[in-house]
Structure formats: structure tokens, C-alpha cells
C-alpha positions in Angstrom: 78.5 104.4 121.2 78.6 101.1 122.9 80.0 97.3 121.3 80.1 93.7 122.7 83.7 92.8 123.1 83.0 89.8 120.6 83.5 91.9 117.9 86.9 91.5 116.1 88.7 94.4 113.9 91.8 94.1 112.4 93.4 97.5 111.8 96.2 97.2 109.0 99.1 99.4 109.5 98.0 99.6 113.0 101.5 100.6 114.5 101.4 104.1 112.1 99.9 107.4 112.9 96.3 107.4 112.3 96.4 102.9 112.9 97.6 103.2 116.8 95.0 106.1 117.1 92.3 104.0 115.9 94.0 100.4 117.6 94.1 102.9 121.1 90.0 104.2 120.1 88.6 100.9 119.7 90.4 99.3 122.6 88.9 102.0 124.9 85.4 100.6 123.3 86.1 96.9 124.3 86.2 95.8 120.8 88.7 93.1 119.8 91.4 94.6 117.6 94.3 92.9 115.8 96.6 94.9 114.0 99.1 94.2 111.3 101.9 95.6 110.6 105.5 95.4 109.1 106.7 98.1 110.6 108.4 100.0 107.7 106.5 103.1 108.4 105.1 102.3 111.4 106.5 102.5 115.4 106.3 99.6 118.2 105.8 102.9 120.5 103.2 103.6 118.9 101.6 100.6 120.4 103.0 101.1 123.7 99.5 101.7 125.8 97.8 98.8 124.4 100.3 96.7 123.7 99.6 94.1 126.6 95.7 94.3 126.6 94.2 91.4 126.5 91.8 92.2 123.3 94.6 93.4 121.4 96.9 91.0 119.0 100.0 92.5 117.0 100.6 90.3 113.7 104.0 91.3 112.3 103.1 90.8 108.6 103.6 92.4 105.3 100.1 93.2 103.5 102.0 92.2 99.9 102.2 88.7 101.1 98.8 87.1 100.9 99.3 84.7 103.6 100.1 87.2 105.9 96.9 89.0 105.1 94.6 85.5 105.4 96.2 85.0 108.5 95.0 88.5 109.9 91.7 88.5 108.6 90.7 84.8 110.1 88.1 84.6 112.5 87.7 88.5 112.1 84.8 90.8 111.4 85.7 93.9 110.3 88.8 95.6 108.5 89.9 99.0 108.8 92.5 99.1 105.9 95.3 101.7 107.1 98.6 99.9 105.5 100.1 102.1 102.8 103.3 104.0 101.7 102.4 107.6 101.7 103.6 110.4 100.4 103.9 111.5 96.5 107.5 112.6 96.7 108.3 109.3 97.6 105.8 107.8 95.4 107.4 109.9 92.5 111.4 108.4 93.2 110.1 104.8 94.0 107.0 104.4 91.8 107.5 100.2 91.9 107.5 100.2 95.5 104.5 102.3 96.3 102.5 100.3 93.4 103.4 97.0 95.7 102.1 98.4 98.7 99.4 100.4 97.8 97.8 98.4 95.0 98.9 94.9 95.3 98.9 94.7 99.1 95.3 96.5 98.9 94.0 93.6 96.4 95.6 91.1 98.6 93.9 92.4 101.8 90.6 92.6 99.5 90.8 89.0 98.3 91.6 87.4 101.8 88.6 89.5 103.3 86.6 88.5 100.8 87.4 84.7 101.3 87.1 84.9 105.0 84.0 86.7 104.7 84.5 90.3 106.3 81.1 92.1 106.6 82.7 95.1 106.4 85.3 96.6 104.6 86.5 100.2 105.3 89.9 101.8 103.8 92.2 105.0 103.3 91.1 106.6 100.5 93.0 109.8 99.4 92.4 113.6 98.4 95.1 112.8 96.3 92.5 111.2 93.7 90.8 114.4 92.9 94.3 115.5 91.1 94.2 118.3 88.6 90.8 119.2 89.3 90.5 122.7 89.6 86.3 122.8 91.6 86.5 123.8 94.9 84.9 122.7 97.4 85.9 118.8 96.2 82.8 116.9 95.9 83.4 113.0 95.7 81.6 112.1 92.5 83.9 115.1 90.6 87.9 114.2 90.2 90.5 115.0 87.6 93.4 113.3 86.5 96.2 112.1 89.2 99.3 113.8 89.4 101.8 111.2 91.4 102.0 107.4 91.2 100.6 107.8 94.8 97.4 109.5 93.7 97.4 106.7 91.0 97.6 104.1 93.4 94.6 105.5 95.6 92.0 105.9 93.0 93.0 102.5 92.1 92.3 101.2 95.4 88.8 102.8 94.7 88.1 101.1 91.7 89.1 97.4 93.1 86.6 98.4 95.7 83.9 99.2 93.5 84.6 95.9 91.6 84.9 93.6 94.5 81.3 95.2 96.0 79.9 95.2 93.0 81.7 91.2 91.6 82.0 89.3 95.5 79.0 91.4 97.4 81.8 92.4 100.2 80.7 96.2 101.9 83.3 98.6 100.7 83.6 101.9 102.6 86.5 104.5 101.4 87.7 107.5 103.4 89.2 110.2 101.7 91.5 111.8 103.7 92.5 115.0 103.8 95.8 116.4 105.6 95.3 114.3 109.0 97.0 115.6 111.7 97.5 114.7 115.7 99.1 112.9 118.6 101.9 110.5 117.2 102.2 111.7 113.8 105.8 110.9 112.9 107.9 114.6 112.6 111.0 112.3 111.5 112.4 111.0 108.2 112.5 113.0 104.6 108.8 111.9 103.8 107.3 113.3 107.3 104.0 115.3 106.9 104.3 118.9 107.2 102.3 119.9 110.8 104.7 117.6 112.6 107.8 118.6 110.6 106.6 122.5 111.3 106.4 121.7 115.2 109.7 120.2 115.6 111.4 122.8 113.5 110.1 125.6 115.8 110.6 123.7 119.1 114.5 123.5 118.0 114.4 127.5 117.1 115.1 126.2 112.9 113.1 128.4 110.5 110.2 126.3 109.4 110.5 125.6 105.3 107.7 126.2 103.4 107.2 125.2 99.8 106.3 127.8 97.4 105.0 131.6 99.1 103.1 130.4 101.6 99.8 130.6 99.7 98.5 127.2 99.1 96.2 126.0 101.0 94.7 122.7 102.5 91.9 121.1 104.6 94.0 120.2 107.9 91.8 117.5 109.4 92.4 116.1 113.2 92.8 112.5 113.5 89.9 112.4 116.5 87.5 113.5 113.4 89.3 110.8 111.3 88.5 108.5 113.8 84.6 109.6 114.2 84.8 109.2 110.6 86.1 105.0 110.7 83.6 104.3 113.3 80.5 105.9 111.6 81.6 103.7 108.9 82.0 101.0 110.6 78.5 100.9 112.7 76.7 102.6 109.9 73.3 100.7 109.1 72.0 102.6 106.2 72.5 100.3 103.0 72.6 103.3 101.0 76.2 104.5 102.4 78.0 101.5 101.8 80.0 100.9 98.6 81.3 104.4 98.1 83.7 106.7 99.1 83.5 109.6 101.5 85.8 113.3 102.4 87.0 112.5 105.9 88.0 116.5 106.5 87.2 119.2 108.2 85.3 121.6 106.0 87.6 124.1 106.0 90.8 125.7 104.0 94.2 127.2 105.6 97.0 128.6 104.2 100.3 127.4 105.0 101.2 130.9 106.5 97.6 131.1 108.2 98.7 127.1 109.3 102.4 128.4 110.7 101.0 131.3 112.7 98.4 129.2 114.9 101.2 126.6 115.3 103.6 129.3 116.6 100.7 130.9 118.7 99.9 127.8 120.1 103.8 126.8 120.9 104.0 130.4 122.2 102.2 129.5 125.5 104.7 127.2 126.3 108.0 129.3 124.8 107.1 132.9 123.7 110.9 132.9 122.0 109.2 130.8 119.3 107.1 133.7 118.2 109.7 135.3 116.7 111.4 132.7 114.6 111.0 133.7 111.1 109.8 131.8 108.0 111.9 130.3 105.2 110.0 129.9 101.6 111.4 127.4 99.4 110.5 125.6 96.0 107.0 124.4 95.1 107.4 120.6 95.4 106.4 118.5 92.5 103.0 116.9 92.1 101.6 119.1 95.1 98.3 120.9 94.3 97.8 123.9 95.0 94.6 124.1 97.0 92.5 121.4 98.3 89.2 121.5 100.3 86.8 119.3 100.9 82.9 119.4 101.3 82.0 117.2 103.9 78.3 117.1 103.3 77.7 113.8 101.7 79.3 112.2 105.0 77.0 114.4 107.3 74.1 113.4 105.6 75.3 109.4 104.9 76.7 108.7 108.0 76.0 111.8 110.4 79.5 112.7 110.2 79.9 116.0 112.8 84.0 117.0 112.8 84.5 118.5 116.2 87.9 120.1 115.7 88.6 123.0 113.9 92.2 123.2 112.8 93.0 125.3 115.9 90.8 123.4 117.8 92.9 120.8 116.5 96.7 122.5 116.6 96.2 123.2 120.5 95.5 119.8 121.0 98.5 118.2 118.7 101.3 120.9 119.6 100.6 120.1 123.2 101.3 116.2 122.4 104.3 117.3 120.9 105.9 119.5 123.5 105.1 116.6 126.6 106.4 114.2 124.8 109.0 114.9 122.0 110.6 118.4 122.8 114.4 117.9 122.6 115.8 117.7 125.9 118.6 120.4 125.1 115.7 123.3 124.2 
């Protein structure tokens, strides 16, 4: 897919994981991007490649202060809206916080694209939203009730969605994502996701800690799919897939012993030692689910969504990004 450089996105939470990806993506395409970002979650590194490009543009804002969101949207076209606290354990010690952020900063970044007349509107949804219910595959029109103040605060952004297509006439596109994984996702901090925390572990010879037997399962989803996923979004011209919400996933469930084993098979090419390094099984965290999968079909048929990486497809890719560039020096 080609675009004329006059097109302008701003990416919020552009300096974090699956923002740089998509701030690094759309550069490559020659569009415009401009990317806000506080930096509580996110990395200046992350930014590193881009950083001096001449269609890129760092704001250093906070998405709960309105002004700082009118200022990013001006003169812009699109908005891919990745600013957010994640994770439900911290959502579940700092409730207040993550309602802030993920509600309040999400109507303010609503309300300023609205006024500054965005065409487009696409945002981080969550799997988190289909809660306690127990039909597999999810389908997007079927959820149960949340389980964390984080899963509260992503259906919520739904709903303002729906209200602010339906009320102000802005396009609204949500992505429900589902486990992303890939290049620069952080493996630091208590709140880090678990591929990256798993890698890191086994690359320092610690026992990787699992939650719970093993057993559960979820759809591990590669950031490059994520980012097929924003940019079908984004060029999509059928009327009939905006205003609603998609899976942005894989397809496909994995264990998180069937998830350990293809991360040490894929680290054993580079250290066979890691092979051996046993497991250590801990307690079931709270507000976790036990299995999670997503059918995809709605965005194959939408938007012509086509995931190209399978999860080991996926692993070989991200483990290798991890050993060049964050082994410790002293393994």
C-alpha cells in the first residue's frame, strides 16, 4: 500500500511498544506522523530510528490534559489512539489512576478530534472487555461482565466511541487486542507482559514463573499483524466497517507451557543450555481469565484482515530481537 506524504497521523503513546512500531511502520510509508507521549510507560529509545526524520514530530504531552491533546490533533488527519496504562494488576492496586488515563484521557483525545475534525478515529480496544464470558472462540458482538478496573475502562472506551460516532458523526474504529507481542516490548518493571518477561528470564538462566499450572491459554498475537490490522483500519473504504470494534489476534490458542517450550526452542539456537532450565508454577493472578481466543473472521471479511505470523512464526522473530539487542552482557 502506497500514501502521499501529506497525510498527517498522530499516534498517541507513540514512544510505547506497539506506538514506536506503528510511528517506525508509517514512517517507512512516507506518511506524516506525530506522536504523543508522556513518557510514563513509554521509552525515548523507542524512538531512536525515527527520531530525526523529517515527517516525524514528538509532542511530550499528557492525554489527561486537554490542551495537550488539541495541540496534537491540529492540522492532523487521522488518530491512532495507543495511550493507555495497561495491565489489570495494576489497574486492580491503582484503580483512580488507570480510570484517568484510560477513560478520561480517551474522552479528551475523542473531544479534541472531534473539534479538529479527524476523519478517522482508530483505538486500542481490549480482550479484556469480553470478561467472564465463558464462549470460545470470542466473537465481538458476545461479552460478559469485566473482571478488573482495566477491563472496565476499555469497554468504556467502546461505549464513548459508539456515542461520539453515533452523537458528533466522527469514524470510530476499535482494535481488540489480544496478547501482542514483538520487537521492543518492555521485559522490565512489575507490570511487564509475560513473552518479554519469559525471554529475559531464560536468557539470565532464572526459572521462568508461571501463574497457575501452566494450563491457561491465550491468543498470542505479533505486533506486525497488529500493525496490518491499524492500517486496514485506517485506509479502509467500506462504510460498513467503521463504527465498531474488531479482534486484532491471530486465530489461534497456546498454552502457557505450549508458549514456554517454543520460546526455549527458539532461544536454544542461540544457547542450547537454555533448554534445560526448568519451569516454576506459581499462584493464579487475580482477575486473569483463564482462556481467551479470538475469531478473527469479522476483520477478514470487514477489512481483509490476513495475520501472517503464527505464534512461532512470531516467537522466532521476537526472541531474535531480544537476544541482538537486550541479552545481558555477563550471560
Amino acid at each position: 500500500m502506497s500514501i502521499e506524504s501529506s497525510i498527517k497521523i498522530v499516534i498517541t503513546g507513540g514512544a510505547g511498544f506497539i506506538g514506536s512500531n506503528l510511528c517506525e511502520y508509517f514512517i517507512a510509508k512516507n506518511y506524516k506522523v506525530r506522536c504523543l507521549d508522556n513518557f510514563a510507560t513509554g521509552h525515548r529509545h523507542n524512538l531512536k530510528a525515527i527520531a530525526s526524520h523529517s515527517n516525524f514530530e514528538l509532542i511530550e504531552g499528557d492525554i489527561r490534559n486537554l490542551k495537550d491533546c488539541q495541540n496534537a490533533v491540529q492540522g492532523a488527519d487521522y488518530v491512532l489512539h495507543h495511550a493507555a496504562l495497561g495491565s489489570v494488576p495494576r489497574s486492580i492496586k491503582d484503580p483512580i489512576t488507570t480510570n484517568e488515563v484510560n477513560v478520561g484521557g480517551f474522552v479528551n483525545m475523542l473531544t479534541a478530534s472531534k473539534e479538529a475534525g479527524i476523519k478517522r478515529f482508530i483505538y486500542a480496544a481490549s480482550s479484556s472487555t469480553y470478561g467472564d464470558s465463558k464462549s470460545l472462540p470470542k466473537v465481538e458482538d458476545v461479552i460478559g461482565r469485566p473482571l478488573s478496573p482495566y477491563a472496565i475502562t476499555k469497554y468504556a472506551n467502546e461505549l464513548y466511541a459508539e456515542i461520539f460516532s453515533k452523537t458528533y458523526g466522527i469514524e470510530t474504529i476499535g482494535l481488540r487486542y489480544f496478547n501482542v507481542f514483538g520487537r521492543k516490548q518492555d521485559p522490565n518493571g512489575a507490570y511487564a507482559a509475560v513473552i518479554p518477561k519469559f525471554v529475559m528470564q531464560l536468557m539470565q538462566y532464572e526459572s521462568p514463573i508461571v501463574n497457575g499450572d501452566g494450563n491457561h491459554s491465550r491468543d498470542f498475537t505479533y505486533i506486525d499483524n497488529v500493525i496490518q490490522m491499524n492500517e486496514l483500519a485506517l485506509l479502509t473504504k467500506n462504510p460498513d466497517a467503521l463504527n465498531t470494534v474488531y479482534n486484532t489476534a491471530f486465530g489461534a490458542a497456546t498454552t502457557l507451557n505450549e508458549l514456554i517450550a517454543i520460546v526455549k526452542a527458539a532461544l536454544s539456537q542461540f544457547d542450547p543450555a537454555i533448554d534445560s532450565i526448568p519451569v516454576t508454577y506459581g499462584s493464579i493472578r487475580e482477575g486473569d481469565i483463564p482462556h481467551s481466543l479470538a475469531s478473527i473472521e469479522k476483520a477478514r471479511k470487514m477489512l481483509g484482515y490476513n495475520p501472517q505470523f503464527s505464534i512461532r512464526d512470531g516467537l522466532n522473530e521476537a526472541v531474535k530481537w531480544y537476544w541482538n539487542n537486550l541479552k545481558p552482557q555477563n550471560s
